[in-house]
C-alpha positions in Angstrom: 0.0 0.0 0.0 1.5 3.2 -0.9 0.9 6.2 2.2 -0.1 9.2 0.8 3.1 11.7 1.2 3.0 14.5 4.2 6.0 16.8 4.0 4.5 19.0 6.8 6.2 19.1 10.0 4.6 16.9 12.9 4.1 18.6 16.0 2.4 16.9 19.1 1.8 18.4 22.9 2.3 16.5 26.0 -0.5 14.5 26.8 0.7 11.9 29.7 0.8 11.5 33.1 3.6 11.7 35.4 7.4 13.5 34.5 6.8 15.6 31.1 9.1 14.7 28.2 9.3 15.7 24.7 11.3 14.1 21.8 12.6 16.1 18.9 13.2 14.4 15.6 15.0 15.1 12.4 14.4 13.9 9.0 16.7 12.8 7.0 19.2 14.5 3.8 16.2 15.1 0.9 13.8 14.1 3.0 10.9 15.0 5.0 8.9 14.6 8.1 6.9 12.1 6.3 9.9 9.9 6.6 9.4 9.9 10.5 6.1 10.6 10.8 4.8 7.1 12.1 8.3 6.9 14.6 6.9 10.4 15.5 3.1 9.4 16.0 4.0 6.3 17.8 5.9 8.7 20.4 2.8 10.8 20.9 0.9 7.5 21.3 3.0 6.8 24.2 2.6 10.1 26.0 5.2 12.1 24.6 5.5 16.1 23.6 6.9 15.2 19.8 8.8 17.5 17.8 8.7 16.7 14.1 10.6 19.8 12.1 10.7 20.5 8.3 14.3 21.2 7.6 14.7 23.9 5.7 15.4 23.2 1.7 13.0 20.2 1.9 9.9 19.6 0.8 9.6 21.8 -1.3 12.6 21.1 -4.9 15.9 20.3 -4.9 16.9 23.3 -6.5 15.6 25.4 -3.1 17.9 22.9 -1.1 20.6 23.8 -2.7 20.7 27.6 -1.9 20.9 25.9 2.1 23.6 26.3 4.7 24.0 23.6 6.9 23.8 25.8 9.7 20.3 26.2 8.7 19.3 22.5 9.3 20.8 22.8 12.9 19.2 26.2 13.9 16.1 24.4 13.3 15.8 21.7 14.9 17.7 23.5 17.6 14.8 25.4 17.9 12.4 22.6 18.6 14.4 21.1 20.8 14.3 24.6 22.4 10.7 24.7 22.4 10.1 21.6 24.3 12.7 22.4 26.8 10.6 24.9 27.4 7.7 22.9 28.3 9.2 19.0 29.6 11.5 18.4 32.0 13.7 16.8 30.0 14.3 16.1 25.9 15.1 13.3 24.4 16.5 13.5 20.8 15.9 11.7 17.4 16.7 11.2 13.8 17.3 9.5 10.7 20.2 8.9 8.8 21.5 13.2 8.1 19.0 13.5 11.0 20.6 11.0 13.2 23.9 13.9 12.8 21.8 16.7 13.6 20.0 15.0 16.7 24.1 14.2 18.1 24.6 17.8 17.6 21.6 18.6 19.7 23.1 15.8 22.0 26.4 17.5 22.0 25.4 21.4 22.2 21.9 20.6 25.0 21.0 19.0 28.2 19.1 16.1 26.7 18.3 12.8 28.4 19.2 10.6 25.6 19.3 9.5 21.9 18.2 7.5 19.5 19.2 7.4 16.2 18.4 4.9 12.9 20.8 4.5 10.7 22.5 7.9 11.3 25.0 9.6 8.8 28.5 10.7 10.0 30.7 10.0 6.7 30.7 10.1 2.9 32.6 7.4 1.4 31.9 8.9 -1.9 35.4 10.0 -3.2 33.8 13.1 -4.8 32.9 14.0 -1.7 36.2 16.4 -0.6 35.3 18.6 -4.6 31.5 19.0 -4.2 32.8 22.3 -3.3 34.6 23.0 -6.8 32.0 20.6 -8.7 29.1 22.5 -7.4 29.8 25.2 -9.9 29.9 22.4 -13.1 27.3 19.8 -11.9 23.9 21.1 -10.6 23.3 17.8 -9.3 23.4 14.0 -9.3 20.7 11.0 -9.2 19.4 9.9 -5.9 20.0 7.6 -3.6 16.1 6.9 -2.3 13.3 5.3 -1.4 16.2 2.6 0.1 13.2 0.9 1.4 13.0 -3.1 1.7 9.3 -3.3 2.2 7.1 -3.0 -1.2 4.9 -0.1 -2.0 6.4 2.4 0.2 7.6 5.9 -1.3 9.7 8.4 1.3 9.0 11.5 -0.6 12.5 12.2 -1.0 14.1 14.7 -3.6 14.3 13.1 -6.8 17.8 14.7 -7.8 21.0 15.4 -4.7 21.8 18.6 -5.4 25.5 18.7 -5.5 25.8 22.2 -3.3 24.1 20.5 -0.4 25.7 17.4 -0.6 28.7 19.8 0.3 27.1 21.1 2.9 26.1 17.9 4.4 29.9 17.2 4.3 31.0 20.2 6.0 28.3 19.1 8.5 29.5 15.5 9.1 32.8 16.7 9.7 32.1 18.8 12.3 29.7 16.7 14.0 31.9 14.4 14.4 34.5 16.6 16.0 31.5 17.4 18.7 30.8 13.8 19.6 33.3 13.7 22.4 30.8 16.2 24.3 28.2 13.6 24.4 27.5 12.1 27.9 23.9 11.3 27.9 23.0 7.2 26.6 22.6 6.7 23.0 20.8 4.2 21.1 21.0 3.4 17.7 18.9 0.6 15.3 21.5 -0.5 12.9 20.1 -2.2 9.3 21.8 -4.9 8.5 21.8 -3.9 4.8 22.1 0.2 4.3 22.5 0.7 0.5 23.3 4.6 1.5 25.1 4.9 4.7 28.2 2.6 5.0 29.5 1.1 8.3 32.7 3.7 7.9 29.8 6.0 9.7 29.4 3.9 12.8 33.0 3.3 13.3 33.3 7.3 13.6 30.4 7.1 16.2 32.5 4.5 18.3 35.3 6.0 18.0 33.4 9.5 18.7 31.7 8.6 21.7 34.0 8.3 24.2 32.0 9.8 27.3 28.4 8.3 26.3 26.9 4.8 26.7 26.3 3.2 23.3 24.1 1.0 22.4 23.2 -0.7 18.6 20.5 -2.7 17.8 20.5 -4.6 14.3 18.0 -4.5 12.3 17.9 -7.8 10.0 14.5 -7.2 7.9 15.0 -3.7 6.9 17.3 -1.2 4.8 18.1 2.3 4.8 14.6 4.2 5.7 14.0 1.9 8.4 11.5 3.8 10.1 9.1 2.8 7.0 10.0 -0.6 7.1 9.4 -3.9 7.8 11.2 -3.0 11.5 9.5 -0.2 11.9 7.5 -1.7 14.8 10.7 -3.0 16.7 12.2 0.8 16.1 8.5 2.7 17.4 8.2 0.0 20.5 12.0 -0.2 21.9 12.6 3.6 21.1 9.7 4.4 23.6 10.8 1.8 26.0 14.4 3.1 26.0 12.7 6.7 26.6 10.5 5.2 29.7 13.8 3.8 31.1 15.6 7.3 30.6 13.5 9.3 32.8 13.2 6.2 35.1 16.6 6.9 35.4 17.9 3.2 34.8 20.0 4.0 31.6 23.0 1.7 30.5 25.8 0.8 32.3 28.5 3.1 31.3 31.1 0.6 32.0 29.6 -1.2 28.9 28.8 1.8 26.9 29.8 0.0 23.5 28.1 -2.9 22.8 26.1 -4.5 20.3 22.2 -6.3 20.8 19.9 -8.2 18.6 16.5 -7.6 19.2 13.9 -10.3 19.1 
């Protein structure tokens, strides 16, 4: 069945009992919220404020992205993590893939309780990657890599065309998100597909190398690829991410002592 696409952004109050939380959530490079938007609703199901932003350059053409500064990306979901922190006790941070960078960046900049992060970005293996600066001005852009979607019938909205000035940006991005990861103290999660036709393993071996001051902890996914939050996993991602939440503001997160280690989930 294919879902009707939703680029808007997805915003949810806090409607539970108890300690308030909110999460905030990224989408991913030439994406949208519709990418996350079930992960998000799931979240609200369970009683959380949910923060679903539309980036800005998405949603709309890939020509707009490309006129984009990274900086922009980060300023807003910055500012939706700002606006729950405003009204929860504590903020717990999300994304996919690009988003998964931008939700460490929240991690490394904010007070947040945790994060969890499917499939995240932190490297370009793409040897072009080091002159999309130079081949911005001779290449508009390239074909894209989407829709990396093992499940039949489902369509992620993303941009049909990578604009080559953004992928530029998104390397500039990596590269200094990676620098910040040190800062990170609060547990992280991430839901690892076993098969990611986009983002290679080189980006998780920056993440454990990275995070050298936060529990880690990876869950494989074997039944999905890149946009695993539309996926055949997508349930295992929607119930553990809320159970990992619950046990964040419980207060019984991972043992630090065995901050990198790798699970299967059942």
């Amino acid at each position: 069945m294919t879902i009707p696409l939703d680029h808007t952004p997805f915003s949810s109050p806090f409607t539970g009992t108890g300690s308030r939380t909110g999460v905030v959530i990224s989408h991913g490079f030439t994406g949208s919220p519709h990418g996350v938007r079930d992960w998000a609703g799931s979240l609200a199901d369970a009683g959380f404020a949910v923060r679903a932003p539309l980036l800005p350059g998405h949603g709309t053409s890939w020509q707009e992205l490309a006129r984009i500064h990274w900086r922009d990306w980060h300023a807003a979901l910055d500012a939706a993590y700002l606006e729950l922190a405003g009204d929860c006790e504590q903020v717990v941070v999300a994304g996919l893939s690009m988003g998964g960078a931008l939700a460490l960046r929240i991690a490394a900049t904010r007070p947040v309780a945790g994060a969890v992060l499917v499939n995240p970005g932190l490297v370009i293996d793409d040897p072009r990657a080091p002159l999309a600066g130079i081949l911005k001005f001779v290449v508009k852009s390239t074909p894209a890599i989407a829709n990396d979607i093992l499940k039949e019938g489902i369509d992620e909205g993303a941009y049909p065309r990578t604009p080559v000035a953004a992928a530029h940006e998104l390397n500039k991005m990596f590269k200094d998100t990676v620098r910040l990861l040190p800062r990170i103290t609060a547990p992280v999660r991430v839901y690892r597909s076993a098969v990611d036709h986009v983002v290679s393993d080189s980006s998780m071996v920056a993440l454990r190398r990275g995070l050298t001051h936060a529990p880690l902890e990876v869950i494989r996914l074997e039944n999905s690829y890149h946009v695993a939050t539309m996926d055949n996993d997508a349930p295992t991602i929607f119930r553990g991410s809320a159970d990992f939440i619950r046990s964040l503001v419980a207060g019984s997160t991972p043992d630090p002592h065995a901050s990198q280690k790798d699970t299967a989930d059942d």
